[in-house]
C-alpha positions as CSV (number, residue, x, y, z in Angstrom):
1,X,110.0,29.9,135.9
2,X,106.6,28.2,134.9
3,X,108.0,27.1,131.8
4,X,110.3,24.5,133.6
5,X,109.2,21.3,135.6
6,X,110.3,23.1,138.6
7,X,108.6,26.1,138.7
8,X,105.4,24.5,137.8
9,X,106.0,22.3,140.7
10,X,106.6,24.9,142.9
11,X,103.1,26.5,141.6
12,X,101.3,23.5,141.9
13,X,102.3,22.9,145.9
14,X,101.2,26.9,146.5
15,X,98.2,26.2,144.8
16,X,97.3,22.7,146.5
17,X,97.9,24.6,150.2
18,X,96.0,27.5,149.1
19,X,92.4,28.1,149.8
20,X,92.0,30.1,146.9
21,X,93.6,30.6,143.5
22,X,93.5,34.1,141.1
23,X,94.7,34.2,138.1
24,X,95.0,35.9,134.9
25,X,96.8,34.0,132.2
26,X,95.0,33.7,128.7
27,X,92.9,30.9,128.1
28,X,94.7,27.4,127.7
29,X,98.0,28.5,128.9
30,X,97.9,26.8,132.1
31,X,97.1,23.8,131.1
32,X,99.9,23.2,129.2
33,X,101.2,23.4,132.9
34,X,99.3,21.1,134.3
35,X,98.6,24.1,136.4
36,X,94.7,24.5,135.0
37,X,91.6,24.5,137.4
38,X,90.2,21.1,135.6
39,X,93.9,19.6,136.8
40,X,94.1,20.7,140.1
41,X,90.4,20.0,141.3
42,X,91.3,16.4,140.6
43,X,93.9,16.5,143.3
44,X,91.9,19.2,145.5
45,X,88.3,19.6,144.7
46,X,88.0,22.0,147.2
47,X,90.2,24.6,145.9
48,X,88.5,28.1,144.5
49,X,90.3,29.0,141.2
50,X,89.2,32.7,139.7
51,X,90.1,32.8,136.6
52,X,90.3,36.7,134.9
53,X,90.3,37.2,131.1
54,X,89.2,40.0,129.0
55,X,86.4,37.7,127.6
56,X,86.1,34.6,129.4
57,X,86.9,31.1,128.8
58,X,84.1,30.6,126.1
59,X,83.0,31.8,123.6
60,X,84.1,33.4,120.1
61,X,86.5,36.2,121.6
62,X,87.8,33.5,124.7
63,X,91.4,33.6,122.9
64,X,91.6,37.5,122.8
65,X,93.8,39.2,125.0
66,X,91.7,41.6,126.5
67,X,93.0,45.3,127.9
68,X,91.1,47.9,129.6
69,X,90.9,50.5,127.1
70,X,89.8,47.6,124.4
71,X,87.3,46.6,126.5
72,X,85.6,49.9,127.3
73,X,85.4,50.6,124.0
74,X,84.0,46.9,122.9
75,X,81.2,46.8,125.8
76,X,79.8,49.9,124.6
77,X,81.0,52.1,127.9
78,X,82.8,54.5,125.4
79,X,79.9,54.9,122.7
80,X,78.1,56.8,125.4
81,X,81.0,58.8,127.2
82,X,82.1,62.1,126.1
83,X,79.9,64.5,123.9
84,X,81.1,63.7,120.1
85,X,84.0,61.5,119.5
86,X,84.5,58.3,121.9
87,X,86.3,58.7,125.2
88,X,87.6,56.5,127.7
89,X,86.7,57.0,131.7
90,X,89.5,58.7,132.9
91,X,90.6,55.8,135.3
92,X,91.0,51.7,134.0
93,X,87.6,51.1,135.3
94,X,86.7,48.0,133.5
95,X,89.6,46.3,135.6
96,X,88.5,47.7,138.7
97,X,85.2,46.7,138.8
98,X,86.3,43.3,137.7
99,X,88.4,43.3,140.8
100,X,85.6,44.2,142.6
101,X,83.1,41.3,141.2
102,X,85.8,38.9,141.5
103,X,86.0,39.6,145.1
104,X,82.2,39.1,145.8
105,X,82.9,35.9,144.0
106,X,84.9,34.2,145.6
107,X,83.5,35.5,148.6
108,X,80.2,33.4,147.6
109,X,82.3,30.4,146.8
110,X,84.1,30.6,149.8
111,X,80.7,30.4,151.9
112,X,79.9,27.5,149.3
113,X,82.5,25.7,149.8
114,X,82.1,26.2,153.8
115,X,78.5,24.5,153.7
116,X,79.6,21.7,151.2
117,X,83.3,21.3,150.7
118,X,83.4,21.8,147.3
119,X,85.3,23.9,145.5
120,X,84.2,26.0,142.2
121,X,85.8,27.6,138.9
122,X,84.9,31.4,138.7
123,X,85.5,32.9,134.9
124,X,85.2,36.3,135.1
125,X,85.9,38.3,131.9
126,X,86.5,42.7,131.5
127,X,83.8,42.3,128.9
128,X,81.0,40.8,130.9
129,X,81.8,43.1,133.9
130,X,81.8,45.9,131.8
131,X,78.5,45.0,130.0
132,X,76.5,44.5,132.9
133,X,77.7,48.2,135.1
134,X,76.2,49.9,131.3
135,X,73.7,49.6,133.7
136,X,69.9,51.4,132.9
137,X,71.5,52.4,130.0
138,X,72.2,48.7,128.7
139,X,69.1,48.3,129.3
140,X,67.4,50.8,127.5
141,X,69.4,49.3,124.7
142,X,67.8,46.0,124.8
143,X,64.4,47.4,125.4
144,X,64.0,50.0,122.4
145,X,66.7,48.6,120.2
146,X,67.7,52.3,119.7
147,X,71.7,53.6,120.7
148,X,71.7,55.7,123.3
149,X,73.7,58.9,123.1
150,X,76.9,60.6,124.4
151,X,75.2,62.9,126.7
152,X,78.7,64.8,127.9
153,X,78.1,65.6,131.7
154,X,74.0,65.8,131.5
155,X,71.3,62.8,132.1
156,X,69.2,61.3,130.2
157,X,65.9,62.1,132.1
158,X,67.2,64.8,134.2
159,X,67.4,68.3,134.0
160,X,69.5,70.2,135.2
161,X,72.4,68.0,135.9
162,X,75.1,69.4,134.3
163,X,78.4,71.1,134.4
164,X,78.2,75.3,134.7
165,X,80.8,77.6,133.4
166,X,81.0,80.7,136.0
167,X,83.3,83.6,136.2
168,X,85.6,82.0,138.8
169,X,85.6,78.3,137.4
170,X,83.2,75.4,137.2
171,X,80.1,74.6,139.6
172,X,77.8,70.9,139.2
173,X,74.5,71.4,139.5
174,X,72.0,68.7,140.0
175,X,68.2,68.9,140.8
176,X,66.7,65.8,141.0
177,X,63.0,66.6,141.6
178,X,60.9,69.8,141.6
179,X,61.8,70.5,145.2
180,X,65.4,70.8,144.8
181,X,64.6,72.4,141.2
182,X,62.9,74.8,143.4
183,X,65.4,75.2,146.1
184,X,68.4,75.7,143.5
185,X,65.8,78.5,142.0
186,X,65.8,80.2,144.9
187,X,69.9,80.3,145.9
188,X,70.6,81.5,142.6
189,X,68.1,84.0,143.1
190,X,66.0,83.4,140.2
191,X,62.5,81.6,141.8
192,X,60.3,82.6,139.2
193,X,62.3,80.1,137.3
194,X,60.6,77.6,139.3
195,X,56.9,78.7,138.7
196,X,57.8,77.0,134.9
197,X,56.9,73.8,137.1
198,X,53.2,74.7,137.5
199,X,52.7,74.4,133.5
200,X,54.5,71.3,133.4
201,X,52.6,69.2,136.3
């Protein structure tokens, strides 16, 4: 019980004979413990505490609690996923790929602290995670200042990359470049589809 002396002591001698602490309380609630990274470093500096909140431990949102779903929808993953009203990826993947970064963290502070002996404090928030895999379309964002749309199953830039309807169920296609534009002509038996390519270069 981490409410009681002794189950924070308990915590606390885990956490002094571990190399490596992960947690996921909301921000401030361990302090109150005395179980907070800024009280334990004190007592072992070499310690690696990862500290997972839906949107970090600054900052105007830091006392939010912070759920998948929320956060694809407040990082902007949703506004550009489905094809008219916003839809969640079918999986929690804001908190998987946090588990994912958090991992390559502490990685990198565990080869830190190998060459140095220190230890460090890793905040990583669902939010920051899941603004940075928006990936080139993020960035296309931040360079035109213009939303980008809900493009259903299709690409931006590509053509075609889509989902097929056929008489027996549903097929991906996905040409990348004129040669496989070219080569998908051909198996569906249609190559002077591909001689549009000639007006176009």
């Amino acid at each position: 019980d981490i409410t009681k002396k002794e189950g924070q002591n308990v915590i606390k001698d885990l956490m002094l004979k571990s190399d490596i602490v992960c947690e996921n309380f909301k921000v401030g609630s361990l302090k109150k413990y005395g179980l907070d990274y800024e009280t334990i470093k004190e007592i072992k500096p070499s310690l690696i505490f990862c500290s997972i909140t839906g949107y970090g431990q600054t900052g105007p949102r830091k006392d939010e609690p912070g759920y998948d779903f929320m956060v694809q929808g407040s990082a902007g993953l949703m506004s550009i996923t489905g094809e008219e009203k916003p839809i969640k990826v079918g999986v929690a993947i804001a908190d998987l790929m946090t588990g994912m970064y958090s991992g390559f963290a502490i990685l990198a502070a565990l080869n830190h602290r190998d060459r140095t002996g220190q230890g460090q404090h890793i905040d990583m928030s669902l939010f920051d995670v899941q603004l940075a895999a928006l990936s080139y379309r993020g960035m296309n964002y931040l360079v035109t200042n213009e939303m980008e749309e809900r493009l259903g199953n299709s690409h931006p830039s590509i053509s075609p990359y889509d989902v097929f309807e056929t008489l027996d169920g549903y097929i991906i296609v996905g040409a990348g470049n004129d040669s496989q534009f070219k080569s998908l002509c051909k198996t569906i038996d249609a190559p002077s589809l591909s001689l549009s390519l000639i007006h176009i270069s």
